[in-house]
C-alpha positions in Angstrom: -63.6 132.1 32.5 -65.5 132.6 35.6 -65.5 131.0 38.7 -68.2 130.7 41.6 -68.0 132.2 44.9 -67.8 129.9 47.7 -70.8 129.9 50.0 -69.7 130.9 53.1 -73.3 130.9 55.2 -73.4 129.9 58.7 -69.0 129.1 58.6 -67.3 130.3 61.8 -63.7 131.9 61.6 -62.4 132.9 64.7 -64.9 135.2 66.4 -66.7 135.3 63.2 -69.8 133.9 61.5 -70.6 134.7 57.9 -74.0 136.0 57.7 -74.6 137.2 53.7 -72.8 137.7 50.6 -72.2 141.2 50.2 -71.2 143.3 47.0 -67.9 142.5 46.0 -65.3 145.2 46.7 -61.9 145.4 44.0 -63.0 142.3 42.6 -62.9 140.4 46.1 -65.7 138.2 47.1 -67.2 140.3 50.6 -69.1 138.7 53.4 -71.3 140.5 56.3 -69.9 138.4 59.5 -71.1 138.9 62.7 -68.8 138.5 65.6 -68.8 137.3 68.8 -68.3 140.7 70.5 -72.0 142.2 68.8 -70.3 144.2 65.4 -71.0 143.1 62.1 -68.0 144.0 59.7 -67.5 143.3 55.9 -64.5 141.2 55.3 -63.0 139.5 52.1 -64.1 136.0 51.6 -59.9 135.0 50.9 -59.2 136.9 54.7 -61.8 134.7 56.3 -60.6 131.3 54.5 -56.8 132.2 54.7 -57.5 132.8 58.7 -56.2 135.9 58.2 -59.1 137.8 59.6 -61.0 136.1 62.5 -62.2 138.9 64.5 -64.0 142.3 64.1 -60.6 143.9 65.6 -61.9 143.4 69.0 -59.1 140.9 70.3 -56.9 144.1 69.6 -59.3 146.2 72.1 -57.4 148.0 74.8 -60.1 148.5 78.0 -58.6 146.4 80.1 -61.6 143.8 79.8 -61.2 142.6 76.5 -57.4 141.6 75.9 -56.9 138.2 74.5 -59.5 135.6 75.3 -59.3 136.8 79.1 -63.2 138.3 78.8 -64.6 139.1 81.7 -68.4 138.6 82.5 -69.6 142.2 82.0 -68.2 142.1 78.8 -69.7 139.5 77.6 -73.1 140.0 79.2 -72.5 143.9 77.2 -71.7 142.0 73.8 -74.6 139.5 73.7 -76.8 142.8 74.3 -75.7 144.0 71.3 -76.4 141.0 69.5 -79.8 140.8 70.9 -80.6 143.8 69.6 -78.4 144.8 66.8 -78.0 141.4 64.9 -80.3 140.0 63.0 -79.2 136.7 62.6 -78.9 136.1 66.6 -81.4 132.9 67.6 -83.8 135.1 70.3 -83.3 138.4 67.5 -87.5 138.1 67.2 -87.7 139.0 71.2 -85.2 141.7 71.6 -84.4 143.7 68.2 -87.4 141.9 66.1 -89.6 143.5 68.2 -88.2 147.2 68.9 -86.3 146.6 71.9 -83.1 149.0 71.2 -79.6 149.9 73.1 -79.0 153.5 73.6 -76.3 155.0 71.6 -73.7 155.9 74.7 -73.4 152.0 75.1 -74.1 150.4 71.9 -70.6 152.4 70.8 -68.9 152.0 74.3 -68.1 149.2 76.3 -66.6 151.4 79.0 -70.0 153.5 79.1 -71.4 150.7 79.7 -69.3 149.2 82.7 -69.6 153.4 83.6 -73.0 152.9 83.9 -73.8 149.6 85.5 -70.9 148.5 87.4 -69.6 145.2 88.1 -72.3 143.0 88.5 -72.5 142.0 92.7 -72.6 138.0 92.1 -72.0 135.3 89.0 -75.9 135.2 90.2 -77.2 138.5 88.8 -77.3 139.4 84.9 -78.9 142.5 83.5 -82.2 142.8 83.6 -85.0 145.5 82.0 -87.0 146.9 84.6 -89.8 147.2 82.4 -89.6 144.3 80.1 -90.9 146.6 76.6 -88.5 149.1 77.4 -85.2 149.7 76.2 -81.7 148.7 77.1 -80.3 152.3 79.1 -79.3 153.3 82.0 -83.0 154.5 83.7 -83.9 151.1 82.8 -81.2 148.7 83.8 -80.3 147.1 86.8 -78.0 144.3 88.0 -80.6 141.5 89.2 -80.9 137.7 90.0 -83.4 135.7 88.3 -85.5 135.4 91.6 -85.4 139.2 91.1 -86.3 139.5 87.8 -89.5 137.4 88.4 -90.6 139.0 91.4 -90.3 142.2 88.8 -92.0 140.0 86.3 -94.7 139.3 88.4 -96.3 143.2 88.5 -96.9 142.8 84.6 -100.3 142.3 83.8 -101.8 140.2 80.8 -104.9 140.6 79.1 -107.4 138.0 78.0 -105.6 138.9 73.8 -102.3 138.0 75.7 -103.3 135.2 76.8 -104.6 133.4 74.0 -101.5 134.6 72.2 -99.4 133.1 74.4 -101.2 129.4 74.4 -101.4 130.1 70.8 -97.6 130.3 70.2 -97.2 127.6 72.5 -99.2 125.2 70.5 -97.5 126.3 67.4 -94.1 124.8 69.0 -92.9 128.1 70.4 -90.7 127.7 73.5 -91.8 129.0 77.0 -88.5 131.1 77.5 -89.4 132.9 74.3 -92.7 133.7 75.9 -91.0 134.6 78.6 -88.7 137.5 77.5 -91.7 138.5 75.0 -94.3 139.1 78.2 -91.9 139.9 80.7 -93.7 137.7 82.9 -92.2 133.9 85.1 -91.8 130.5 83.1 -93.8 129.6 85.7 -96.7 132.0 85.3 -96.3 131.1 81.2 -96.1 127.0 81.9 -99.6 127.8 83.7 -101.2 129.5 81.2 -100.3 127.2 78.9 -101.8 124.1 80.9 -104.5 126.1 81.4 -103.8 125.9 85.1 -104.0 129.2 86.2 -105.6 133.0 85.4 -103.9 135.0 88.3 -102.5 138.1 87.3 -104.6 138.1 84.0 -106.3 141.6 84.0 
């Protein structure tokens, strides 16, 4: 007699989202969850609806920044990074990983690199921010900025006349403005422009 899997796609447990079905492992049903803290990790599908696994193993993490669910902002700013780049299944994946846009390895395996690096961020107003907007996420490239900062940065990026039509393009396929935005590394408001047809400043 045999019985069917559950289809776990898209459940939450914890910290973790079940992503796809993976080959079972001692006869136990395994599924590729991501969690909240970037890592993807294989886990049994009886751990995940049992609740006896709801976390990558990060709640057990000992850096001081990560005990518990006391997360502090840099944490959290260093995990979504990783899930920007390194997961698939995260909603802006197509911006950040999709396109090339990679972590180097010192902080993609260290949180503590990371915070090393960078430092505490000065304000709740400042998040990281690429210095040039195709490069990748390091430490030559990374800087603590607030989002007037990042499009007074933004602004220096030229688009061509191909970019352009690209971007009202998407736009007109239902594409969202911030997507533009992190894509072209240039203002919503310089993208809302183009869009409207409004505006050709800063078009080369």
């Amino acid at each position: 007699m045999s019985f069917q899997a559950l289809d776990l796609m898209g459940r939450r447990f914890g910290r973790l989202v079940a992503q796809e079905r993976g080959p079972n492992r001692h006869r136990n049903a395994m599924w590729r969850c991501a969690c909240d803290c970037g890592r993807v990790v294989s886990v049994p599908a009886a751990s995940l609806n049992g609740g006896h696994t709801q976390s990558c193993g990060c709640r057990a993490t000992k850096h001081g920044d990560a005990g518990g669910k006391a997360y502090v902002a840099e944490y959290w700013i260093w995990a979504q990074m990783r899930h920007r780049c390194r997961n698939p299944g995260y909603h802006h994946w197509e911006n950040y990983g999709g396109r090339g846009i990679e972590i180097c390895d010192a902080w993609a395996d260290s949180y503590e690199t990371f915070l090393k690096d960078m430092g505490r961020r000065p304000s709740r107003k400042h998040s990281i921010d690429r210095i040039d907007n195709n490069g990748n996420y390091e430490p030559a490239n990374c800087r603590w900025a607030t989002r007037h900062e990042q499009n007074q940065n933004s602004r220096h990026v030229r688009l061509t006349a191909v970019d352009v039509a690209a971007i009202r393009a998407a736009a007109a396929a239902g594409e969202r403005n911030r997507a533009l935005v992190a894509r072209y590394g240039v203002s919503s408001g310089l993208i809302s422009n183009i869009v409207a047809r409004r505006i050709w400043t800063n078009v080369a």
